[in-house]
PyMOL Python script that loads the backbone (N, CA, C, O; Angstrom):
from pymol import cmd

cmd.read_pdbstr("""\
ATOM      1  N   UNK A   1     112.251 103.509 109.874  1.00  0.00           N
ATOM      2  CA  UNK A   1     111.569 102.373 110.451  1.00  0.00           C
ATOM      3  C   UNK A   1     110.105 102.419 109.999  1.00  0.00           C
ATOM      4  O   UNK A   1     109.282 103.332 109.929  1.00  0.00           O
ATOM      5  N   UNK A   2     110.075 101.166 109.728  1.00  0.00           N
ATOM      6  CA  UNK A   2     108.072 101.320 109.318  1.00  0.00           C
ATOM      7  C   UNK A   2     107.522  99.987 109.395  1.00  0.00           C
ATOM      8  O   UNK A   2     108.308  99.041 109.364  1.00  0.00           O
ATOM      9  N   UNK A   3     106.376  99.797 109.484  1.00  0.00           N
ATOM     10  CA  UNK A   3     105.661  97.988 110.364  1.00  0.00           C
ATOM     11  C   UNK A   3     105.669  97.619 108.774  1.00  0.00           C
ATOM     12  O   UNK A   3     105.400  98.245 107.748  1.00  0.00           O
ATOM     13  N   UNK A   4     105.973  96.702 108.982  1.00  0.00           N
ATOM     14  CA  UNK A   4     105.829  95.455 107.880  1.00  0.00           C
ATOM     15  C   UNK A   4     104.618  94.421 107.925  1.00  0.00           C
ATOM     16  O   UNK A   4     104.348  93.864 108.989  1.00  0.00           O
ATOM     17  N   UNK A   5     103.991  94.200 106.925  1.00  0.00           N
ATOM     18  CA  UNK A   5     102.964  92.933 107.836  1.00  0.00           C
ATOM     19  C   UNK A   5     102.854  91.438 106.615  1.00  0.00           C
ATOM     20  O   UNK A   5     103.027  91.808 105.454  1.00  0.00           O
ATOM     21  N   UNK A   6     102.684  90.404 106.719  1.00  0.00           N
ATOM     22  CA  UNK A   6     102.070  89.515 106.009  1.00  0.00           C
ATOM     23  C   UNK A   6     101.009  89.283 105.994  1.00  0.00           C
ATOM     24  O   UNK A   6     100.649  88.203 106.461  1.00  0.00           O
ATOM     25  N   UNK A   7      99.923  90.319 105.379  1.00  0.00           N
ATOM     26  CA  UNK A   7      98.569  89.699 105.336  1.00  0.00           C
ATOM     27  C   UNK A   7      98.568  89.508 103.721  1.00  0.00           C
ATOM     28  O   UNK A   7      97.598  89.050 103.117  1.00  0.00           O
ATOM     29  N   UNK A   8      99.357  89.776 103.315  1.00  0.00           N
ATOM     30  CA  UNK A   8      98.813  89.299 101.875  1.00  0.00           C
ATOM     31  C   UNK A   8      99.310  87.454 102.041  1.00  0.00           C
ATOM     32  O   UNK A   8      98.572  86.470 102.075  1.00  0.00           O
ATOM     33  N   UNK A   9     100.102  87.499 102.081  1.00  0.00           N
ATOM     34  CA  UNK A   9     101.053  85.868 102.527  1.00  0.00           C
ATOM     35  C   UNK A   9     100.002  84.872 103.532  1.00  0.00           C
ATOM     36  O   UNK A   9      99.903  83.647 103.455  1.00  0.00           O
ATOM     37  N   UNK A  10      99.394  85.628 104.317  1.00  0.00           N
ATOM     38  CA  UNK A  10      97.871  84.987 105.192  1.00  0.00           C
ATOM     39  C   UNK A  10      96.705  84.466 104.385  1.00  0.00           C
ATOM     40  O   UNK A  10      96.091  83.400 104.348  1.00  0.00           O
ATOM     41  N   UNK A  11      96.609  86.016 103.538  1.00  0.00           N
ATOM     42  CA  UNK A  11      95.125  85.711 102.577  1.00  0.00           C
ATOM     43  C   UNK A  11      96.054  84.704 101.532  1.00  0.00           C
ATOM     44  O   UNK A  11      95.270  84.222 100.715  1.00  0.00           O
ATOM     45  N   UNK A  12      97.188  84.315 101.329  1.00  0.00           N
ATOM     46  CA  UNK A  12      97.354  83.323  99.978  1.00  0.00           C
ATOM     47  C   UNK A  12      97.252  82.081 100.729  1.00  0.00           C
ATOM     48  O   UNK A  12      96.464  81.350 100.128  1.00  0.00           O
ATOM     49  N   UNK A  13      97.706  81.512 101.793  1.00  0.00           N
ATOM     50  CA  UNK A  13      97.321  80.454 102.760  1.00  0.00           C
ATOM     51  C   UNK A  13      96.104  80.181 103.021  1.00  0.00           C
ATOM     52  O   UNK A  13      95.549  79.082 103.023  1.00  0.00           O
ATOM     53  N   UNK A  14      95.678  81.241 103.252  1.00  0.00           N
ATOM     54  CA  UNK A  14      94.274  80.955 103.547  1.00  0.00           C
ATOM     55  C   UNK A  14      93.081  80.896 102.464  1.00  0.00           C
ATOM     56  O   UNK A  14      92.029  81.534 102.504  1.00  0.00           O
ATOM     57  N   UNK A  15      93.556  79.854 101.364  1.00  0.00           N
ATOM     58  CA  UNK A  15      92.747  79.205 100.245  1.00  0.00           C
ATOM     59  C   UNK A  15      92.832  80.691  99.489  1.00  0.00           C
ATOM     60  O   UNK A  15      91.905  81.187  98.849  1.00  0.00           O
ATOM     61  N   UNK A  16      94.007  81.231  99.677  1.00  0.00           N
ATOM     62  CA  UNK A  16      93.883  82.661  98.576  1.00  0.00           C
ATOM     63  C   UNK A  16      92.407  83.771  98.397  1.00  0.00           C
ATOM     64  O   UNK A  16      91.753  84.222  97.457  1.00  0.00           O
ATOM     65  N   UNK A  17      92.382  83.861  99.917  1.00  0.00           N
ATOM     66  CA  UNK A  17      91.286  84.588 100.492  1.00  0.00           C
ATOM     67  C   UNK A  17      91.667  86.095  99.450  1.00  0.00           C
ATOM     68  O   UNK A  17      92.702  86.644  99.071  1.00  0.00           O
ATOM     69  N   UNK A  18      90.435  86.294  99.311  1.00  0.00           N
ATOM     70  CA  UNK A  18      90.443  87.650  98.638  1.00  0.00           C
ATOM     71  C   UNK A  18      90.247  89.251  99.702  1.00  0.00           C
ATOM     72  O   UNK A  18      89.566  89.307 100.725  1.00  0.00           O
ATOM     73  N   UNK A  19      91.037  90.396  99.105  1.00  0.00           N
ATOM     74  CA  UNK A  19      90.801  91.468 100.197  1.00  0.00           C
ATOM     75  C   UNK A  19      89.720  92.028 100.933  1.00  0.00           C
ATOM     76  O   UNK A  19      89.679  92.611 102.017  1.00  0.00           O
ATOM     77  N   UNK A  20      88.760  91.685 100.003  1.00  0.00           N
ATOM     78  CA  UNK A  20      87.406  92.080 100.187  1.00  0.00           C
ATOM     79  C   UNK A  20      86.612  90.993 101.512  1.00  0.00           C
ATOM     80  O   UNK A  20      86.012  91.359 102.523  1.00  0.00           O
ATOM     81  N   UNK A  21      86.916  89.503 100.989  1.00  0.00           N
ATOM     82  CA  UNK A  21      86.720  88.706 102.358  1.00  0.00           C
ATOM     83  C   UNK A  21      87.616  89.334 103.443  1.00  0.00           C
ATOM     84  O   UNK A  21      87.031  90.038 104.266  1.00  0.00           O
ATOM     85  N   UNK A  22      88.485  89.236 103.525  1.00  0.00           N
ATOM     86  CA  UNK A  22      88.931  89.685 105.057  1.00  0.00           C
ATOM     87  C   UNK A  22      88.604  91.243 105.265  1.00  0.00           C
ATOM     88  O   UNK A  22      88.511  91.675 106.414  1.00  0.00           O
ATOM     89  N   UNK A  23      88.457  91.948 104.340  1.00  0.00           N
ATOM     90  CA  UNK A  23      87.509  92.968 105.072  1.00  0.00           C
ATOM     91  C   UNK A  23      86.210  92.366 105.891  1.00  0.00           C
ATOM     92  O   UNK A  23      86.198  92.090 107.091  1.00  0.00           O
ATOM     93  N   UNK A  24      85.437  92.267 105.231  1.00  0.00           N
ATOM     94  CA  UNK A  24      84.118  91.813 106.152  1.00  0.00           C
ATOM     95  C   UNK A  24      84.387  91.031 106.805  1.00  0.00           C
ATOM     96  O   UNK A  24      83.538  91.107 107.693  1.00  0.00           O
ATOM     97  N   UNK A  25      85.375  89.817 107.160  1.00  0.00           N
ATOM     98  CA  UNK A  25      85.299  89.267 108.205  1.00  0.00           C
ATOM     99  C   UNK A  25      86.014  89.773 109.211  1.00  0.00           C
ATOM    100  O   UNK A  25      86.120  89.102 110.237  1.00  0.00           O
ATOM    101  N   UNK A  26      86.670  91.110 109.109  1.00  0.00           N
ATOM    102  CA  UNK A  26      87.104  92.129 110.236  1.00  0.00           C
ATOM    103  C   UNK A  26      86.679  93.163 110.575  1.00  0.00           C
ATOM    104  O   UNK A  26      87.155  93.942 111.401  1.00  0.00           O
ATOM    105  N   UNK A  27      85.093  93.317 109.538  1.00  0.00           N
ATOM    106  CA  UNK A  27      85.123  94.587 109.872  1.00  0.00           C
ATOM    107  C   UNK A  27      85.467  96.063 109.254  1.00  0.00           C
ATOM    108  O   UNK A  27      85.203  97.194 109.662  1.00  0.00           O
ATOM    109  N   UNK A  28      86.081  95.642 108.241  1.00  0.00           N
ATOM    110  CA  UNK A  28      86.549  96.926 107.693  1.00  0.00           C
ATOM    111  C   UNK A  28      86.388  97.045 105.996  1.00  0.00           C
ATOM    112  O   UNK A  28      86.191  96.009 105.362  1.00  0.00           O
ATOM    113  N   UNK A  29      86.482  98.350 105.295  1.00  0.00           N
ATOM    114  CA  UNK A  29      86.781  97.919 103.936  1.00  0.00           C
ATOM    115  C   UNK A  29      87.726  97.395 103.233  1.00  0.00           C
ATOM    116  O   UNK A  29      88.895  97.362 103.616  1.00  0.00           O
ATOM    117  N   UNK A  30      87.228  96.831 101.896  1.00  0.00           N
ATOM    118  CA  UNK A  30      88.906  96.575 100.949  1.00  0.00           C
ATOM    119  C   UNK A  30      89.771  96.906 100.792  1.00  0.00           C
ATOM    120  O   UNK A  30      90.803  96.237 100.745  1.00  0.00           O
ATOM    121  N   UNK A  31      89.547  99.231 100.514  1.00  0.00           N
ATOM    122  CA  UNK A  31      90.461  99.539 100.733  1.00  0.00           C
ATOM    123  C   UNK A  31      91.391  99.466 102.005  1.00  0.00           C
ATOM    124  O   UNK A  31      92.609  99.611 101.902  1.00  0.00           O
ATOM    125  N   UNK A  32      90.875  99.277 102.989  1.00  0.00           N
ATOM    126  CA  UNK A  32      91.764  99.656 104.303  1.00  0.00           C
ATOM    127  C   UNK A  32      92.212  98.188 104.186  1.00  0.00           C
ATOM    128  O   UNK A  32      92.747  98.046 105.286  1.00  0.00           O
ATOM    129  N   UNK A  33      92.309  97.269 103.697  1.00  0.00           N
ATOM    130  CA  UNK A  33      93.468  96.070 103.715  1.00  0.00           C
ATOM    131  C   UNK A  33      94.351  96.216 102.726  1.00  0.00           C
ATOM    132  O   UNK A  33      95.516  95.823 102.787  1.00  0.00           O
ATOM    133  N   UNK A  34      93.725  96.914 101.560  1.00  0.00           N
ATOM    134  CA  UNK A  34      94.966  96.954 100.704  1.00  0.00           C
ATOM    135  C   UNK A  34      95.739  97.900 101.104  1.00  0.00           C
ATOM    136  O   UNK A  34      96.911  97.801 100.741  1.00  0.00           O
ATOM    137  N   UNK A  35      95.437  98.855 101.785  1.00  0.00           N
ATOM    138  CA  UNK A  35      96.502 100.139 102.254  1.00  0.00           C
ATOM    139  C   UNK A  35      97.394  99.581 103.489  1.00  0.00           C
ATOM    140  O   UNK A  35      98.462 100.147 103.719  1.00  0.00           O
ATOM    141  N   UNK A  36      96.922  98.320 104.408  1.00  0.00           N
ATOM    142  CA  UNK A  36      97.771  98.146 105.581  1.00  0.00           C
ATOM    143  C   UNK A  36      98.712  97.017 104.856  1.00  0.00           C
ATOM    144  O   UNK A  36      99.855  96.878 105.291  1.00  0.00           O
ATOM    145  N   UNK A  37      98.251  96.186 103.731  1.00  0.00           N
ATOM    146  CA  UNK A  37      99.051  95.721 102.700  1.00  0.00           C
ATOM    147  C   UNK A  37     100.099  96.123 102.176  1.00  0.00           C
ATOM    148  O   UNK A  37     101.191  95.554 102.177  1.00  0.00           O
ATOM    149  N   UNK A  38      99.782  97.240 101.651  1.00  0.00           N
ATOM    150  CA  UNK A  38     101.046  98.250 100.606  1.00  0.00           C
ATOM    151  C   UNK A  38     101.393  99.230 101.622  1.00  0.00           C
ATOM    152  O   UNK A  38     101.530 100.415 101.317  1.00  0.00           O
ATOM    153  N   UNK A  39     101.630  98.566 103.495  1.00  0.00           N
ATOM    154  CA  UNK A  39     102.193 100.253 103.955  1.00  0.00           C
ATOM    155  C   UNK A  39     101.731 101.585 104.287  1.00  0.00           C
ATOM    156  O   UNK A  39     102.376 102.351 105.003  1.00  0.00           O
ATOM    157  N   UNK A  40     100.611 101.857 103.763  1.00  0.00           N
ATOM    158  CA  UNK A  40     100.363 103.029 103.582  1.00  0.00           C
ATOM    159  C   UNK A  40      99.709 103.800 104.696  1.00  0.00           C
ATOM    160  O   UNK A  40      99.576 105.011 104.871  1.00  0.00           O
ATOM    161  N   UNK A  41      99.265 102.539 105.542  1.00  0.00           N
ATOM    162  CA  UNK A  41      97.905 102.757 106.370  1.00  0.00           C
ATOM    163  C   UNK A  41      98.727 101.832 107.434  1.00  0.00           C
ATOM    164  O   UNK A  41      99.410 100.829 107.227  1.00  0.00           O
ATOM    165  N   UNK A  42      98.398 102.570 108.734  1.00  0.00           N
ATOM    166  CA  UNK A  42      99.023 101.394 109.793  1.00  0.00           C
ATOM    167  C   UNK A  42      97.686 101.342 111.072  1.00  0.00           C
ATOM    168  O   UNK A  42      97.222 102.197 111.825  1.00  0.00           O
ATOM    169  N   UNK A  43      97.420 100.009 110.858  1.00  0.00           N
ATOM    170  CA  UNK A  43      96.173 100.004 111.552  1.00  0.00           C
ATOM    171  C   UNK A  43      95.988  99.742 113.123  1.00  0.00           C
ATOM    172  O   UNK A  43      96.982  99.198 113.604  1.00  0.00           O
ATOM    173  N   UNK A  44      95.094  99.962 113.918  1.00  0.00           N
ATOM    174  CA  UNK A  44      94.921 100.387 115.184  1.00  0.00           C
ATOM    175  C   UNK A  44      95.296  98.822 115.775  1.00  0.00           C
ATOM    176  O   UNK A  44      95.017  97.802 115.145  1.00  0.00           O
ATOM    177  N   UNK A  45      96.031  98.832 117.197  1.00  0.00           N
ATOM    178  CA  UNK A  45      96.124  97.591 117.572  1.00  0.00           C
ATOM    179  C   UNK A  45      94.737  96.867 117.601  1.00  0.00           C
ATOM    180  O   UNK A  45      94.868  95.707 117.212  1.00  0.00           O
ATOM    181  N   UNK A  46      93.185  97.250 118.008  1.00  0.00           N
ATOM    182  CA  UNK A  46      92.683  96.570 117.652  1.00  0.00           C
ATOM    183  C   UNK A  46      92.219  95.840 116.643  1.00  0.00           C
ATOM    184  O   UNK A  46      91.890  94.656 116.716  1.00  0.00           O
ATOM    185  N   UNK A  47      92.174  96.724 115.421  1.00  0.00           N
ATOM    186  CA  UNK A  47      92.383  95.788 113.959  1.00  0.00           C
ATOM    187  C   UNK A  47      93.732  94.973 113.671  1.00  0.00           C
ATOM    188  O   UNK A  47      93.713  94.137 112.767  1.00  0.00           O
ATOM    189  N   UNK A  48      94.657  95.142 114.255  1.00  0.00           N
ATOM    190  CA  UNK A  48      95.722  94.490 114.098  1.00  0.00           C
ATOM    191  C   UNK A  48      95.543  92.920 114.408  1.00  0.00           C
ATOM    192  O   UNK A  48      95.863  91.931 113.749  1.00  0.00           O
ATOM    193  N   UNK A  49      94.600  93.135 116.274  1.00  0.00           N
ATOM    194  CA  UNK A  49      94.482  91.634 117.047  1.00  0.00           C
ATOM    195  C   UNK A  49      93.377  91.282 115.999  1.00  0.00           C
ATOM    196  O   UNK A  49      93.467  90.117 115.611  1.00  0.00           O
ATOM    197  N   UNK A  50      92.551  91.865 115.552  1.00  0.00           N
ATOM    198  CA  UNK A  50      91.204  90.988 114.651  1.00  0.00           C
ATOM    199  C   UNK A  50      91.852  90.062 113.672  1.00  0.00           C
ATOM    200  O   UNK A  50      91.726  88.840 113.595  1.00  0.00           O
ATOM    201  N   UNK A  51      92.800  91.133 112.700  1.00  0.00           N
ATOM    202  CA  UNK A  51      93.450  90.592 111.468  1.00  0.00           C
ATOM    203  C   UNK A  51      93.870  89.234 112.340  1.00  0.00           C
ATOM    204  O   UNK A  51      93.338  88.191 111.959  1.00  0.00           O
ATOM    205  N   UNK A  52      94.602  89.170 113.257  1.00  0.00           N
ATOM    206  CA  UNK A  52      95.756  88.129 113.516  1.00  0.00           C
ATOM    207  C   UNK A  52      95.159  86.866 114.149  1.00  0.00           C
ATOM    208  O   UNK A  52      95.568  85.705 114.155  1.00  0.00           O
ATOM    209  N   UNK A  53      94.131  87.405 114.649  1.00  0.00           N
ATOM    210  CA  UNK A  53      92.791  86.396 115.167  1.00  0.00           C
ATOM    211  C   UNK A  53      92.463  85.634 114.312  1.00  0.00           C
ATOM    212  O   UNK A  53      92.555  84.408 114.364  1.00  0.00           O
ATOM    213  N   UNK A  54      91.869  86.558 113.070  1.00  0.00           N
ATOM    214  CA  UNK A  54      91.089  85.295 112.024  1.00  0.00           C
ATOM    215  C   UNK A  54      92.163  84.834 111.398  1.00  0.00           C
ATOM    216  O   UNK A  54      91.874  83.952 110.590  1.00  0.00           O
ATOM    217  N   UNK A  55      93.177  85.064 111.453  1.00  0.00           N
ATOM    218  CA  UNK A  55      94.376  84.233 110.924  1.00  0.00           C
ATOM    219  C   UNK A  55      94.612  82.870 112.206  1.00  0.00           C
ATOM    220  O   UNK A  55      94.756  81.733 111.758  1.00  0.00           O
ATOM    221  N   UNK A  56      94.623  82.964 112.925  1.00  0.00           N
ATOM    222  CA  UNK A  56      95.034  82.651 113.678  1.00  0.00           C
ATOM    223  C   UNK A  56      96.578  82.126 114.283  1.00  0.00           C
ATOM    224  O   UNK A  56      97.113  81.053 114.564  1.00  0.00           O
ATOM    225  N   UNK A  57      96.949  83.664 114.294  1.00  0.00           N
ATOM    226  CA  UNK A  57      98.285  83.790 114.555  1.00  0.00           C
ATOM    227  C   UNK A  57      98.950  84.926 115.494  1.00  0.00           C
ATOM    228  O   UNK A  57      98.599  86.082 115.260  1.00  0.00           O
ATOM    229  N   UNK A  58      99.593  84.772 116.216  1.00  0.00           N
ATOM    230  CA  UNK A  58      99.973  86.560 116.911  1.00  0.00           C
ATOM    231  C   UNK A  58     100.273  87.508 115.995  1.00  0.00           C
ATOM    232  O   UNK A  58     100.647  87.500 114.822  1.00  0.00           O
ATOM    233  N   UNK A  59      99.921  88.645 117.127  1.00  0.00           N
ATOM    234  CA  UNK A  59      99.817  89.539 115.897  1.00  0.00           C
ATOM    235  C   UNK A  59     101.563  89.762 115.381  1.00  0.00           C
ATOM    236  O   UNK A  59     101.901  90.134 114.257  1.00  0.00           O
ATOM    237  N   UNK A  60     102.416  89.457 116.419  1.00  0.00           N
ATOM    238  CA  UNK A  60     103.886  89.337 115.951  1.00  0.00           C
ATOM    239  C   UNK A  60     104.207  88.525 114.434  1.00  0.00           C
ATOM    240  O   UNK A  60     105.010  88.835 113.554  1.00  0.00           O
ATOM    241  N   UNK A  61     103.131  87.229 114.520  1.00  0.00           N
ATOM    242  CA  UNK A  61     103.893  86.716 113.236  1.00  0.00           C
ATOM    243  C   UNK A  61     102.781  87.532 111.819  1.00  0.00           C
ATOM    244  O   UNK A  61     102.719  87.028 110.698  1.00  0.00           O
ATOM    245  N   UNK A  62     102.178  88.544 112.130  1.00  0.00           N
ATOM    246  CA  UNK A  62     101.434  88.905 110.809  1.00  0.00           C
ATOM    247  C   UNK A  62     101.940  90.291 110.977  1.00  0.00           C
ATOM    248  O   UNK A  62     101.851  90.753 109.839  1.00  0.00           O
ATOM    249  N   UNK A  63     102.428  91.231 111.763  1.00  0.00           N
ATOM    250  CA  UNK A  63     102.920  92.539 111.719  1.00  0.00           C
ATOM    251  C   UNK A  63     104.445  92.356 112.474  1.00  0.00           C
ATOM    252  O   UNK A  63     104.727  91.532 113.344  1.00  0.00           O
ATOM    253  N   UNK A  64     105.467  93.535 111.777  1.00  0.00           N
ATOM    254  CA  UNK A  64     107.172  93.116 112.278  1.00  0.00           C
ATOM    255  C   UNK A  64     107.168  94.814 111.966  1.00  0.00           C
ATOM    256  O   UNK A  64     106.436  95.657 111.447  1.00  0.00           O
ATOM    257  N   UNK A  65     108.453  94.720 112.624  1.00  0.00           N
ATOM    258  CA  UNK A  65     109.309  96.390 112.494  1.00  0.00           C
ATOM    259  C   UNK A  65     109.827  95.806 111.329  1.00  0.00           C
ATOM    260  O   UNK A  65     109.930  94.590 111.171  1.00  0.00           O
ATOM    261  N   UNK A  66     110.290  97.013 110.172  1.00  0.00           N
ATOM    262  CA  UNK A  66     111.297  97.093 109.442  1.00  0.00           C
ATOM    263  C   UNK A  66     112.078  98.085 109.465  1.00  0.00           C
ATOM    264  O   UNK A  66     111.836  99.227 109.074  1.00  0.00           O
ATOM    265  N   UNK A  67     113.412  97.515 110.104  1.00  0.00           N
ATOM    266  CA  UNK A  67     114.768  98.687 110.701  1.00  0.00           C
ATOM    267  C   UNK A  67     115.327  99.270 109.269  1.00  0.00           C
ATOM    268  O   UNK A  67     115.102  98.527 108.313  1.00  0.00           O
ATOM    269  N   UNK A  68     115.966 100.395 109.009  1.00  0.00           N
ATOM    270  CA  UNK A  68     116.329 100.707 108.378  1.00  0.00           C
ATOM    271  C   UNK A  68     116.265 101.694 107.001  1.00  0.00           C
ATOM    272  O   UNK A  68     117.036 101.895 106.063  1.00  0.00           O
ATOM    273  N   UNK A  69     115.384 102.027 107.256  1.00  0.00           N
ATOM    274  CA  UNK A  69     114.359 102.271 105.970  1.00  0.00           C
ATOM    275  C   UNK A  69     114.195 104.046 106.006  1.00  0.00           C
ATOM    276  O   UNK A  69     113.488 104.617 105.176  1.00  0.00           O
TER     277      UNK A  69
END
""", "prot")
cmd.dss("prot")
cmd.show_as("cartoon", "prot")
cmd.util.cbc("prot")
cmd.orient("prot")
């Protein structure tokens, strides 16, 4: 089992926001979006609600379980 998220699918909606913008507008660095991007990094529920905030979406529809794995 491991969290799945769509923020890359967010930043392409969102006028194909680049990683580096949604870092600073959350708060954090580039790398730490590309790592919660590719998996690698699973970020604190409060960066989770920020991410899903400036999306403006729950954080359900930008982070999911993936069973099986």
């Amino acid at each position: 089992m491991r969290l799945g998220n769509s923020i890359k699918r967010c930043r392409f909606d969102h006028d194909d926001m680049s990683q580096e913008a949604l870092a600073a507008a959350v708060g954090v660095t580039r790398q730490t979006i590309h790592s919660i991007e590719k998996g690698k990094f699973i970020p604190s529920t409060l960066l989770a609600m920020k991410i899903a905030r400036f999306f403006s979406k729950t954080v359900e529809e930008v982070f999911f379980i993936v069973d099986g794995e």
